[in-house]
KOLSELO-326574 format. One record per residue (C-alpha): x, y, z; residue number from 1. Coordinates in nm, 2 decimals. Example, Ala and Ser with C-alpha at 12.3 -4.5 7.8 and 13.67 -1.06 7.14 Angstrom:
KOLSELO-326574
      X      Y      Z resi
   1.23  -0.45   0.78    1
   1.37  -0.11   0.71    2
//
This chain:
KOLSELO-326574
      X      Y      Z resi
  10.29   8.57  11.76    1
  10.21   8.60  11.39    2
   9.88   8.64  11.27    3
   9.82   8.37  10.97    4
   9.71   8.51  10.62    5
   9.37   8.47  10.69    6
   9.36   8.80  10.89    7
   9.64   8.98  10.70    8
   9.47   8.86  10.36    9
   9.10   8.91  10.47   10
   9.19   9.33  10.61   11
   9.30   9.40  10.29   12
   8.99   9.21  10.13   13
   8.82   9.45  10.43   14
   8.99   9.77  10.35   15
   8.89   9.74   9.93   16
   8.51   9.68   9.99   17
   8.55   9.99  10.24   18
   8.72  10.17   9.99   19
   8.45  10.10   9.76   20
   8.18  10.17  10.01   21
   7.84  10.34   9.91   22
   7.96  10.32   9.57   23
   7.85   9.97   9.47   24
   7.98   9.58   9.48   25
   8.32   9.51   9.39   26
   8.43   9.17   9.22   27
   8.59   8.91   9.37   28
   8.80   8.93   9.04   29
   8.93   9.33   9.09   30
   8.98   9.32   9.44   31
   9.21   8.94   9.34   32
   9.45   9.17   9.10   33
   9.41   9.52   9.30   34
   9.58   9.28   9.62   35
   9.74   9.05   9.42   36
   9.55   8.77   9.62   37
   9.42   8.44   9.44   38
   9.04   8.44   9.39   39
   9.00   8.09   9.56   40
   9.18   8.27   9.84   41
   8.94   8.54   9.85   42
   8.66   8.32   9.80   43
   8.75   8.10  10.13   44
   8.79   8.46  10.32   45
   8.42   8.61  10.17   46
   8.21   8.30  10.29   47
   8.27   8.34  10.74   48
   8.31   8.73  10.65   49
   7.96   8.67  10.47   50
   7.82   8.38  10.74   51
   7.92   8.65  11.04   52
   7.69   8.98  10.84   53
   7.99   9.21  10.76   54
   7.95   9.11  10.38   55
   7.66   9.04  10.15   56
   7.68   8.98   9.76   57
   7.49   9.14   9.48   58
   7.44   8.89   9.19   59
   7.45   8.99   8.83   60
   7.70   9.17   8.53   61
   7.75   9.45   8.82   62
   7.78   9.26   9.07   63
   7.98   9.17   9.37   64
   8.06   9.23   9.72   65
   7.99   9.52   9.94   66
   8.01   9.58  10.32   67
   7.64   9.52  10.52   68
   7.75   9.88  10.71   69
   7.94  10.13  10.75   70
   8.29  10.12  10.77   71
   8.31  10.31  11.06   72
   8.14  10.04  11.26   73
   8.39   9.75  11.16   74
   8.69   9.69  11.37   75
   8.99   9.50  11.26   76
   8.95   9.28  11.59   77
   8.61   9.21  11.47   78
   8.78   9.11  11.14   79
   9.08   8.88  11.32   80
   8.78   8.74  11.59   81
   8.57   8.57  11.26   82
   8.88   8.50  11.03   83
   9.14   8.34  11.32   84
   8.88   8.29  11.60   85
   9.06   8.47  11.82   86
   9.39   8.56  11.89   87
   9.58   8.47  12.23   88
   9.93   8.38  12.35   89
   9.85   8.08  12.54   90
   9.62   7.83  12.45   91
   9.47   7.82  12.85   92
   9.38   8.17  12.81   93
   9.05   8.03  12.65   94
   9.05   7.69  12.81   95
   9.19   7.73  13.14   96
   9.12   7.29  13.19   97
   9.38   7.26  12.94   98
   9.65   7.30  13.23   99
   9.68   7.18  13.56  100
   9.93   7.48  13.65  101
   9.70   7.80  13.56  102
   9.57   7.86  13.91  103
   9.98   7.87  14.00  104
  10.13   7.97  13.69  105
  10.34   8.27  13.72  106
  10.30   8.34  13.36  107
   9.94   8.34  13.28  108
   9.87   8.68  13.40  109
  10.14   8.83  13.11  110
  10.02   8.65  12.83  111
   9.64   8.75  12.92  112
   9.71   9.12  12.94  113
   9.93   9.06  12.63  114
   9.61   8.96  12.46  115
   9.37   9.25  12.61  116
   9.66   9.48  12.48  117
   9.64   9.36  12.13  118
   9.26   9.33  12.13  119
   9.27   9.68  12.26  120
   9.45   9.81  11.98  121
   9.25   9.61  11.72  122
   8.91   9.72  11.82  123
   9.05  10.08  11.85  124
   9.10  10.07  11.45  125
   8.80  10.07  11.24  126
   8.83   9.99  10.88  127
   8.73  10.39  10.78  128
   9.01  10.49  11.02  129
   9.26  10.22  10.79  130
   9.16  10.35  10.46  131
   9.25  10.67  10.60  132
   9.57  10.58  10.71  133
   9.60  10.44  10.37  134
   9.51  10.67  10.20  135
   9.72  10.90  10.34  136
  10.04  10.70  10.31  137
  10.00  10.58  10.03  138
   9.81  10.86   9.80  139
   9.66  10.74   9.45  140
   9.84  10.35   9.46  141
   9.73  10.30   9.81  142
   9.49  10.01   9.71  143
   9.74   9.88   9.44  144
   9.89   9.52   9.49  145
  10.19   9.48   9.74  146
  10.43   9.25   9.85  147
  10.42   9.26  10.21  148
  10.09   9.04  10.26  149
//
């Protein structure tokens, strides 16, 4: 399983307006060259982000984006939920109908606690906990573009 670049793309989006938290928007334009992400990109990622509360925008020659709260109350499985609409191994996890064998299949049961594991884990990590990690890691170029995306 691989998440797509919407998730991958849209926690690092995450983990800059947490960074900048409580210290005023950040535009679309820095966070583009701080993550070396395109600002269309970025632009498709803000507007479910926005639509689901966890961003708002602040209009003007300071303005921006900034997180709606703290990031202490943002997982990354609340993050992967809006930008992927869930993550699973099986499509009949979600729509059982899809398959006349999941009442008998003998793998069903893996791939669901496969996905409770990995939800698990993802709404175990808040953003404030990643910048952290980050931050730690990484010292001063921790929010500095990369290559692995």
């Amino acid at each position: 399983m691989k998440l797509s670049t919407k998730s991958r793309y849209g926690t690092r989006l995450m983990a800059e307006l947490a960074n900048h938290y409580k210290k005023g928007p950040v535009s679309v334009g820095e966070i583009s060259r701080r993550q070396d992400i395109s600002v269309k990109y970025l632009e498709q990622l803000i507007i479910p982000l926005k639509k689901a509360g966890l961003i708002k925008s602040t209009r003007g020659p300071k303005g921006g984006y900034s997180l709606t709260k703290s990031p202490d109350e943002i997982t990354i499985g609340e993050i992967v939920e809006i930008l992927e609409g869930g993550v699973e191994f099986s499509k009949c996890l979600r729509d059982p109908g899809r398959c006349e064998r999941t009442k008998s299949c003998a793998t069903r049961r893996v791939w669901e606690e496969a996905t409770e594991a990995v939800y698990e884990k993802l709404n175990s990590v808040t953003l404030s906990a990643l910048v952290k990690d980050i931050m730690h890691a990484q010292g001063e170029e921790a929010f500095l573009p990369s290559r692995c995306s």
